[in-house]
Residue frames as a rotation matrix with the C-alpha (Angstrom) as fourth column:
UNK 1
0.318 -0.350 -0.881 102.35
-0.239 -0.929 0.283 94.09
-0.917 0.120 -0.379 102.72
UNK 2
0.397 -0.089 0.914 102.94
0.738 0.623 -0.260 94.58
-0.546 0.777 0.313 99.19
UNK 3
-0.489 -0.777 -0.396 104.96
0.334 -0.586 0.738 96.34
-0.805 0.229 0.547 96.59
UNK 4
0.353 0.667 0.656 102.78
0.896 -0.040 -0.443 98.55
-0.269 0.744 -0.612 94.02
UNK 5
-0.874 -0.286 0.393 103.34
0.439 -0.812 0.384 101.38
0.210 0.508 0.835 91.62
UNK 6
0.036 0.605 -0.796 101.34
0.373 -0.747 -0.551 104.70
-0.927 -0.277 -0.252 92.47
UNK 7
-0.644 -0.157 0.748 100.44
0.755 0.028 0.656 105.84
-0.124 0.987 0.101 88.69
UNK 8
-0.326 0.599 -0.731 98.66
0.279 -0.678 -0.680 109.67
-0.903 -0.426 0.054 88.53
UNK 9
-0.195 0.191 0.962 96.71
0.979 0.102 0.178 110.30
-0.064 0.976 -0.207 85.26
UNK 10
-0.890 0.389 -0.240 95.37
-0.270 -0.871 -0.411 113.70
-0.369 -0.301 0.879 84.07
UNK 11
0.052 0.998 0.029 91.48
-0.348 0.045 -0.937 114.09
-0.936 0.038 0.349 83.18
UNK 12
0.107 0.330 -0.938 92.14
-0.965 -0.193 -0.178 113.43
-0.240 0.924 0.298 79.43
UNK 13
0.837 -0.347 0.423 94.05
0.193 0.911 0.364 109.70
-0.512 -0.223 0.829 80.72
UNK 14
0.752 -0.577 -0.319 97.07
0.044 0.527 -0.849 110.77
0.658 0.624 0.421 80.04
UNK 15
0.217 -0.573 -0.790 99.95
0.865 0.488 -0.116 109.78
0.452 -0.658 0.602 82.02
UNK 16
0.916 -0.202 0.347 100.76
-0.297 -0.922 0.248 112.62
0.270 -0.330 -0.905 84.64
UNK 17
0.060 -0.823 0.565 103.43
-0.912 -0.275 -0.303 110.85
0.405 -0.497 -0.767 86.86
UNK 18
0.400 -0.112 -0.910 104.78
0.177 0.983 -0.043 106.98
0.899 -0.144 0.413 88.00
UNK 19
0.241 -0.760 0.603 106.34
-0.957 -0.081 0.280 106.46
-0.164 -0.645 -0.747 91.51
UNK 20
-0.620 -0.271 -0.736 108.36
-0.248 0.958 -0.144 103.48
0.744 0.093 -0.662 91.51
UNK 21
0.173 0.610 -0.773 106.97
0.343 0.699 0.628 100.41
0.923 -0.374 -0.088 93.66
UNK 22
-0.030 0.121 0.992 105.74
-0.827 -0.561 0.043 101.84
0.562 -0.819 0.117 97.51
UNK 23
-0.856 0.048 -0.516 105.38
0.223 0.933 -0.283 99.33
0.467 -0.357 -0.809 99.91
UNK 24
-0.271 0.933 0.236 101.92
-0.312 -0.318 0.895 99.09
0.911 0.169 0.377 100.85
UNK 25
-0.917 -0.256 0.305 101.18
-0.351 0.162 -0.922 98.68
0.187 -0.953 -0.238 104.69
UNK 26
-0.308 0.950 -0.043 97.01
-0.220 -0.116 -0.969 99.22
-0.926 -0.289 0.245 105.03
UNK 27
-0.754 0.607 -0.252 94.35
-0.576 -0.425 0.699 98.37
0.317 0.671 0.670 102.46
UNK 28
-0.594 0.803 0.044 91.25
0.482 0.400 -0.780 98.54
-0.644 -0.442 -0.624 103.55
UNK 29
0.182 0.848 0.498 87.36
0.976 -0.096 -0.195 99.61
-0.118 0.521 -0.845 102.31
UNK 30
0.876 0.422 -0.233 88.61
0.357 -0.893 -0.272 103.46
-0.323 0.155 -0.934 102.79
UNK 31
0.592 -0.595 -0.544 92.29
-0.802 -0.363 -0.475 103.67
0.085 0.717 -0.692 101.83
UNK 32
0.427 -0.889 -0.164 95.53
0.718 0.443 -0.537 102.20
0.550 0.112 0.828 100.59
UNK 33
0.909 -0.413 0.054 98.35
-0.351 -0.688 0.635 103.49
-0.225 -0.596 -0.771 103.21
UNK 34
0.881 -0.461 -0.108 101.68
0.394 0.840 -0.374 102.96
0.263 0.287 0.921 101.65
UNK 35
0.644 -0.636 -0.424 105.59
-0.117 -0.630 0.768 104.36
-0.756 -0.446 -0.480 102.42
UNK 36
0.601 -0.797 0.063 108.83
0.259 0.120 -0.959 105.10
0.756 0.592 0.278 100.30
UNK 37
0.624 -0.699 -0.349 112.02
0.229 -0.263 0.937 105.73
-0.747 -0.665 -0.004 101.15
UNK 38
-0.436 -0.486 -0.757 114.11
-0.432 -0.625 0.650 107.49
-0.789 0.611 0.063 98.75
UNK 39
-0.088 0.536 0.840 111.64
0.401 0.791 -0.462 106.48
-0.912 0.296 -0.284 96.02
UNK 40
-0.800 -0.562 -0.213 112.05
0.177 -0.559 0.810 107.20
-0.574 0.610 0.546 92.42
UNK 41
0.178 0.984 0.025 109.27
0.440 -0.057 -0.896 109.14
-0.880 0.170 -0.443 90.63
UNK 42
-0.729 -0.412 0.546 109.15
0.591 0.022 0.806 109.67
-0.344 0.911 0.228 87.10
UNK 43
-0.366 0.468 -0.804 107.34
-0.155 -0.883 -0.443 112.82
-0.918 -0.038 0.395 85.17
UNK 44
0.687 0.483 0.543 105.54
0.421 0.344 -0.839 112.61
-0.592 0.805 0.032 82.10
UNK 45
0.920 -0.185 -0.347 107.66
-0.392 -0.375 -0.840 114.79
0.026 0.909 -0.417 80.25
UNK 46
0.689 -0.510 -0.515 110.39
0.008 0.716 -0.698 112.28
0.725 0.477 0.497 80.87
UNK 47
-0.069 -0.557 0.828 112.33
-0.713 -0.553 -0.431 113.95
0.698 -0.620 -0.359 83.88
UNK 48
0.425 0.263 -0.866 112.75
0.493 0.736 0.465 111.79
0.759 -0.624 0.184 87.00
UNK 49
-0.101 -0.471 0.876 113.98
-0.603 -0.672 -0.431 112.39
0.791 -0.572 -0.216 90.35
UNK 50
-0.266 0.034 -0.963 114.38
0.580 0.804 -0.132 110.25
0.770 -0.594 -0.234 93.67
UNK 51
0.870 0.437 0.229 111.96
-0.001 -0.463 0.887 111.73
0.493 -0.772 -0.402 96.92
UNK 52
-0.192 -0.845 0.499 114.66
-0.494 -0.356 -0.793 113.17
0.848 -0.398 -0.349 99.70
UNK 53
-0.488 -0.096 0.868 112.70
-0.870 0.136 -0.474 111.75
-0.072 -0.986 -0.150 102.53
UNK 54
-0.895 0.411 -0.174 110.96
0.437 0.886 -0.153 108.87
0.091 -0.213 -0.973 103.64
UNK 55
-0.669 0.734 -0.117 107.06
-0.736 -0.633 0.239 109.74
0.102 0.246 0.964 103.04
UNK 56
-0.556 0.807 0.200 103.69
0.442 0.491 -0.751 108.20
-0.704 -0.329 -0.630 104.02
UNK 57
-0.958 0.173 -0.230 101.31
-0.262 -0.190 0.946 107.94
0.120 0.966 0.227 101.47
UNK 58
-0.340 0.940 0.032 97.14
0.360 0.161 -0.919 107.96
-0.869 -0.301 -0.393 102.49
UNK 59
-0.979 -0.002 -0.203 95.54
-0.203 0.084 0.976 107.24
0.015 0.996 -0.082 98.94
UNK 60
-0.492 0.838 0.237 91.95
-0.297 0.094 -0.950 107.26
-0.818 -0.538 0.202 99.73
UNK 61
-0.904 -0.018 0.428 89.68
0.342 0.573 0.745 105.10
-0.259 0.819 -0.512 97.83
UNK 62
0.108 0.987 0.120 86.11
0.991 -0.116 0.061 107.43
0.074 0.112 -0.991 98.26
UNK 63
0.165 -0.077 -0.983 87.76
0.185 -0.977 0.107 111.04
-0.969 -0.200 -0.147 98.47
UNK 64
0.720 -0.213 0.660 88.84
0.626 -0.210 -0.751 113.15
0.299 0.954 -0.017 96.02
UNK 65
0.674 -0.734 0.087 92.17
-0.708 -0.675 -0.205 114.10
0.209 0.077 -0.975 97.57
UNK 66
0.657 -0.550 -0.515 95.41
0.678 0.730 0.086 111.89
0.329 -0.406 0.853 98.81
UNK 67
0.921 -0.281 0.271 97.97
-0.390 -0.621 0.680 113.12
-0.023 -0.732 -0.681 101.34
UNK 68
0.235 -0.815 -0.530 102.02
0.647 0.539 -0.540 112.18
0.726 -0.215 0.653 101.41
UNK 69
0.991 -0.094 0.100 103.50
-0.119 -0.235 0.965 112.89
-0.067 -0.967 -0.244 104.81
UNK 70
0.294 -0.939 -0.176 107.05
0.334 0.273 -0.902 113.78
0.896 0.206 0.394 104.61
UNK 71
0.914 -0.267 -0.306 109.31
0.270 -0.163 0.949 113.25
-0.303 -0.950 -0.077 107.85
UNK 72
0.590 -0.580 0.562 111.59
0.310 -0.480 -0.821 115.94
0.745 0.658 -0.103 107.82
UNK 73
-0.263 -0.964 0.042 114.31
0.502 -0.174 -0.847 116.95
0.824 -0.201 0.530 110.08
UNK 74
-0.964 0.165 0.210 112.36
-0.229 -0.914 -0.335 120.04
0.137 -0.371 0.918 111.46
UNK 75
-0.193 0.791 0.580 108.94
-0.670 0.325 -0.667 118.05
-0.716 -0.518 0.468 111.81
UNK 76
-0.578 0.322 0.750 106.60
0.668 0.715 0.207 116.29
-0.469 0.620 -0.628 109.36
UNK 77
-0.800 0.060 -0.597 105.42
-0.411 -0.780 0.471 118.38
-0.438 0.622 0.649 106.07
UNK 78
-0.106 0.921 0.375 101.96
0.391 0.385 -0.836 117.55
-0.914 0.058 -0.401 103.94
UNK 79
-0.808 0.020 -0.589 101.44
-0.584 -0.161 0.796 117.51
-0.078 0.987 0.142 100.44
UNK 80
-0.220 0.792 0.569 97.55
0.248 0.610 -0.753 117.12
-0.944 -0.024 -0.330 99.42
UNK 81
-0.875 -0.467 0.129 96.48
0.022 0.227 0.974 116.17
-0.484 0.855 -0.189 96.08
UNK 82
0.302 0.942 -0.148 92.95
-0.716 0.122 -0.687 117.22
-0.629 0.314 0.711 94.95
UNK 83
-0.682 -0.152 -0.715 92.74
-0.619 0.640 0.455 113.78
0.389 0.753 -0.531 92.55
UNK 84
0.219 0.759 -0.613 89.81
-0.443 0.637 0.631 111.11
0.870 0.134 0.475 91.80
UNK 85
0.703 0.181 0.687 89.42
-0.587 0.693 0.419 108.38
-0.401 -0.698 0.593 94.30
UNK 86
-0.451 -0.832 -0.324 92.47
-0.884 0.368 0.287 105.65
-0.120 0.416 -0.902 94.09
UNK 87
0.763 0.641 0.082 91.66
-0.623 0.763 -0.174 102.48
-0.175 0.082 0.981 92.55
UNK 88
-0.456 -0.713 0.533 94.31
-0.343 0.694 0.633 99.13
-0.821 0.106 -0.561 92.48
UNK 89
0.534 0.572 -0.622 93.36
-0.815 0.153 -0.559 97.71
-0.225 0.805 0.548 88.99
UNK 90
0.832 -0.301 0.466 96.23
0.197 0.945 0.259 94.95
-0.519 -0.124 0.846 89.28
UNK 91
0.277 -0.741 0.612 98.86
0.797 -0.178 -0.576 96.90
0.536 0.647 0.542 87.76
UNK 92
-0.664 -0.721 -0.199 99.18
0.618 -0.378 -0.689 99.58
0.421 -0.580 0.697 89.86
UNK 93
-0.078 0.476 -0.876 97.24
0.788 -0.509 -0.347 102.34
-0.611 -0.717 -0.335 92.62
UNK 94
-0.593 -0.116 0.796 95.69
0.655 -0.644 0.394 105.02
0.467 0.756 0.458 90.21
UNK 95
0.276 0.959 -0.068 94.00
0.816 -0.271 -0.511 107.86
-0.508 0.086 -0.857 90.07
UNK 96
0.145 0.201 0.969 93.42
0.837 -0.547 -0.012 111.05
0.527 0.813 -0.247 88.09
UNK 97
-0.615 -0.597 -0.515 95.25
0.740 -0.663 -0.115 114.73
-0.273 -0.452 0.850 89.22
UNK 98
0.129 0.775 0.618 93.60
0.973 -0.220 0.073 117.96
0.193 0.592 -0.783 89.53
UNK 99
0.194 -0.457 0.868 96.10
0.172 -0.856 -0.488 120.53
0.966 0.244 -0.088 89.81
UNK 100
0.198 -0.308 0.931 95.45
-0.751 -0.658 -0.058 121.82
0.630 -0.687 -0.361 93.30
UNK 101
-0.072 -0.611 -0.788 97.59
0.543 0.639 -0.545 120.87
0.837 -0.467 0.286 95.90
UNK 102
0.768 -0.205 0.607 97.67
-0.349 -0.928 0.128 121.97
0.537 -0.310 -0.784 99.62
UNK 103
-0.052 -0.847 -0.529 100.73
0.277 0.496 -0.823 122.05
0.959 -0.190 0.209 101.87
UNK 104
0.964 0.051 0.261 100.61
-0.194 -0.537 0.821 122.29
0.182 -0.842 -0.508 105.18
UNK 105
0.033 -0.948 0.315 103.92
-0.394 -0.302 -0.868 123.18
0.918 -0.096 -0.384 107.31
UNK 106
-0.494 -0.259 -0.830 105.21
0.563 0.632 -0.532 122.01
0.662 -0.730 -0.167 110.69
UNK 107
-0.893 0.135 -0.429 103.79
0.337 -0.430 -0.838 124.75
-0.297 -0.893 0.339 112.43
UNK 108
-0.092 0.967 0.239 100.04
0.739 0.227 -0.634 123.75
-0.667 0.118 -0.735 111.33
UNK 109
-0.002 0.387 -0.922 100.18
-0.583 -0.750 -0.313 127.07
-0.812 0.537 0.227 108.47
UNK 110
-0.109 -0.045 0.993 99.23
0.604 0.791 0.102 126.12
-0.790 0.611 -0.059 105.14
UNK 111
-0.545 -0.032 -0.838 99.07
-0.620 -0.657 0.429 127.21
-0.564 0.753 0.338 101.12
UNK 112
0.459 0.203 0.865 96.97
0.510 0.737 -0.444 126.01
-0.728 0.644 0.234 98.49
UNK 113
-0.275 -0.939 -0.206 99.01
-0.284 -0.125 0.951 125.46
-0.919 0.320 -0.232 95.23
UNK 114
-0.989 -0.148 0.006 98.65
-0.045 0.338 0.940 125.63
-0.141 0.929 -0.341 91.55
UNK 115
-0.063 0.751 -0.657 95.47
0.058 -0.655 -0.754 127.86
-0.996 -0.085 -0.003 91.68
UNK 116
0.356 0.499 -0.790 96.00
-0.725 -0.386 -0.571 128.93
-0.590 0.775 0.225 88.11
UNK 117
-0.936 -0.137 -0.323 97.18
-0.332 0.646 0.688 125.47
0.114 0.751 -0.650 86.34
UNK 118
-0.361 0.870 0.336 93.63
0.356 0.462 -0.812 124.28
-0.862 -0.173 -0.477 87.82
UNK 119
0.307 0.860 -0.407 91.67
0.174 -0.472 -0.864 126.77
-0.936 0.194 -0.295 86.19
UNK 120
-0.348 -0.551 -0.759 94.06
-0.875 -0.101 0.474 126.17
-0.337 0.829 -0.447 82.79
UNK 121
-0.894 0.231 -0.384 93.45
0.034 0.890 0.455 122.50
0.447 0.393 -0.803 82.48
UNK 122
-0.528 0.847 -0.061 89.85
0.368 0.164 -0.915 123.48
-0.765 -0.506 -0.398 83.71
UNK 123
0.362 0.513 -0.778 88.99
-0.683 -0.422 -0.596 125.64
-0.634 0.747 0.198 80.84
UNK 124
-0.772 -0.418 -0.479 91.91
-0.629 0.611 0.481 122.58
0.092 0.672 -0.734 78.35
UNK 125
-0.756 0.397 -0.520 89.43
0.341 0.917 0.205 119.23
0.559 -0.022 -0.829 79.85
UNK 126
-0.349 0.931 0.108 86.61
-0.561 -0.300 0.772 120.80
0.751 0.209 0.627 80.73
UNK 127
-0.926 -0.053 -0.375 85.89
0.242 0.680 -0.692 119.78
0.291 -0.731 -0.617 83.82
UNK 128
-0.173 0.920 0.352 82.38
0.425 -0.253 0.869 119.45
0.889 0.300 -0.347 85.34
UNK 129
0.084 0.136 0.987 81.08
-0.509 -0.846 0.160 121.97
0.857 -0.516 -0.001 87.53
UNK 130
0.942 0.243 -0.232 80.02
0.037 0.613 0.790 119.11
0.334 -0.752 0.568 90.05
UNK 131
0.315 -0.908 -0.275 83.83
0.865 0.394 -0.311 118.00
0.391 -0.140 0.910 89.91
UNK 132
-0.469 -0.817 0.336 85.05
0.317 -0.510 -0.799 121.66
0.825 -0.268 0.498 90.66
UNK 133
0.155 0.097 0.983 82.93
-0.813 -0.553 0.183 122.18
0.562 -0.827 -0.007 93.25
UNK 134
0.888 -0.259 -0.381 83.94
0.357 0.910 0.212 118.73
0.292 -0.324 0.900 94.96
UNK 135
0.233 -0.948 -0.219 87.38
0.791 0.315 -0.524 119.69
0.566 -0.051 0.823 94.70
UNK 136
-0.353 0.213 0.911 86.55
-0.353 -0.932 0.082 122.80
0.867 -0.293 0.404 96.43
UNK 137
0.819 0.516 0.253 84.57
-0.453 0.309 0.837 121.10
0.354 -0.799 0.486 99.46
UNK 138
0.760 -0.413 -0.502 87.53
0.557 0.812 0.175 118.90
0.335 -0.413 0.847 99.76
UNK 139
0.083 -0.566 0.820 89.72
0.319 -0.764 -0.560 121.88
0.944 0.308 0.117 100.30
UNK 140
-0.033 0.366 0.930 87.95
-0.711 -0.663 0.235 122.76
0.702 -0.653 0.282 102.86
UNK 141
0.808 0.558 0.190 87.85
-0.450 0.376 0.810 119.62
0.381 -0.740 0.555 104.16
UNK 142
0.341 -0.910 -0.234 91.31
0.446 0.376 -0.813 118.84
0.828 0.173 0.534 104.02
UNK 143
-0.266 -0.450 0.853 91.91
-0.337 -0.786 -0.519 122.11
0.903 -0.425 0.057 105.70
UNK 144
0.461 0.501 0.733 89.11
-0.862 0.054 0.505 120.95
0.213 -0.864 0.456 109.09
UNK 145
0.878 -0.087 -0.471 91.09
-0.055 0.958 -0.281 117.58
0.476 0.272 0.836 108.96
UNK 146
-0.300 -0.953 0.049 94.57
0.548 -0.214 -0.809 119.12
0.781 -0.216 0.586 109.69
UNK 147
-0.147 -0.100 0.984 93.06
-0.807 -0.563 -0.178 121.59
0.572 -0.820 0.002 112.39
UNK 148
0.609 0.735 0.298 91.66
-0.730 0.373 0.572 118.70
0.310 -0.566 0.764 113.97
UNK 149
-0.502 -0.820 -0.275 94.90
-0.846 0.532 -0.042 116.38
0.180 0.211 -0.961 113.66
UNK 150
0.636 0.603 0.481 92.47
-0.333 0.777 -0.534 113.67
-0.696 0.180 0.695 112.47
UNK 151
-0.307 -0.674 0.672 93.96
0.512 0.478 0.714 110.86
-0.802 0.563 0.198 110.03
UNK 152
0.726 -0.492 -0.481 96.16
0.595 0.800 0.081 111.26
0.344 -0.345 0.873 108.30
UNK 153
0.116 -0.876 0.467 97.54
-0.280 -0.480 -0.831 114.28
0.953 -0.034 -0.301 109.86
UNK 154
0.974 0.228 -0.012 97.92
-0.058 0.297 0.953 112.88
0.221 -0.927 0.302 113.27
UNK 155
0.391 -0.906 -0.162 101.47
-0.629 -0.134 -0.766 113.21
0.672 0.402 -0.622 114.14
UNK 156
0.000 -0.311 0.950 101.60
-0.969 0.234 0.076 110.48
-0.246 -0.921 -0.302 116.62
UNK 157
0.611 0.293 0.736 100.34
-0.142 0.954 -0.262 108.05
-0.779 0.056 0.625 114.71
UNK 158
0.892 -0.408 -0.196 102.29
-0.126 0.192 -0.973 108.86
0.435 0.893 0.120 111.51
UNK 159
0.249 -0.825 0.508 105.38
-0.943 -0.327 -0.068 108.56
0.222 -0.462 -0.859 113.64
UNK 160
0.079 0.099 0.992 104.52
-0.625 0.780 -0.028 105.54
-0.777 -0.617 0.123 114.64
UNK 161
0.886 0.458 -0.071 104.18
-0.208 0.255 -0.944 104.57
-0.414 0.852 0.321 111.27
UNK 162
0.621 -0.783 -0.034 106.94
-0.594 -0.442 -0.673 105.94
0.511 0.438 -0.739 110.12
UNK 163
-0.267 -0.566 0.780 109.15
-0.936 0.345 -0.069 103.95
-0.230 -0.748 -0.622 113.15
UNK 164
0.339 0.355 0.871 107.55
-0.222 0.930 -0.293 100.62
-0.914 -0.095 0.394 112.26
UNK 165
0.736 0.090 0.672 108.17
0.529 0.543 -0.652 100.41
-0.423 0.835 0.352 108.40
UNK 166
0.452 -0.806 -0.382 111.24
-0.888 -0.449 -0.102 102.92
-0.089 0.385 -0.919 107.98
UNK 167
-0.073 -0.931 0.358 113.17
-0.853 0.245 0.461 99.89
-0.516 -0.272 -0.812 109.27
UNK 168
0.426 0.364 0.828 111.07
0.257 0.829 -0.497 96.65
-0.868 0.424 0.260 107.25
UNK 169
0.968 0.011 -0.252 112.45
-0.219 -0.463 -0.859 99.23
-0.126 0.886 -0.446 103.63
């Protein structure tokens, strides 16, 4: 297990967002699985703020989304990130944001988010078609993922998770 910095770019490479150092549990050939606990995350336009919960963090190194599991009170919440594949470069776990986001809720409903910043910083960086229709499939797959409570929405295992390394932070 190791401490790394989670560093999101946008398409043009500039900085989007920093989280301070996660503690990294898993890397293997398909992701980096890592956790915070009140971790501080820093915004490009200087702003900062410190996460409320403790959060699992499935950075995938051949998708083109990443997932944080927050354990909340009232269950466990989901925040996907359409964004590049993550790469470790020896400074820190990048990759490159692309606006949409979905959330799913404890009771399995979900929203996708930031519909029209996509299609802003789609028409600003010019994304290729290929790339939006990727991020589209993955949408969809995100979505057949969560019905299916395949990783990483499993909520048994992320519990488990969550119970093993809350207490190592």
């Amino acid at each position: 297990m190791s401490k790394y910095y989670i560093q999101s770019y946008k398409h043009d490479g500039s900085l989007h967002r920093t989280w301070s150092p996660v503690l990294v549990v898993e890397d293997n050939d398909e992701m980096f699985i890592a956790i915070n606990k009140h971790t501080r995350i820093y915004e490009s336009n200087n702003r900062s703020w410190i996460a409320r919960e403790p959060a699992l963090y499935y950075l995938y190194k051949k998708q083109y989304f990443n997932v944080i599991a927050m354990l909340r009170r009232d269950g466990i919440y989901y925040y996907c990130n359409l964004a590049s594949p993550s790469i470790y470069d020896g400074e820190a776990i990048k990759n490159i944001d692309y606006d949409l986001d979905v959330k799913f809720y404890p009771d399995g409903s979900h929203i996708i988010l930031d519909e029209k910043e996509f299609v802003s910083n789609n028409l600003k960086y010019k994304y290729p078609e290929v790339l939006e229709n990727q991020l589209r499939d993955e949408i969809k797959n995100i979505i057949s993922l969560h019905k299916s409570g395949q990783k990483p929405f499993n909520e048994e295992e992320n519990r488990q998770l969550f119970q093993r390394y809350l207490n190592k932070l």
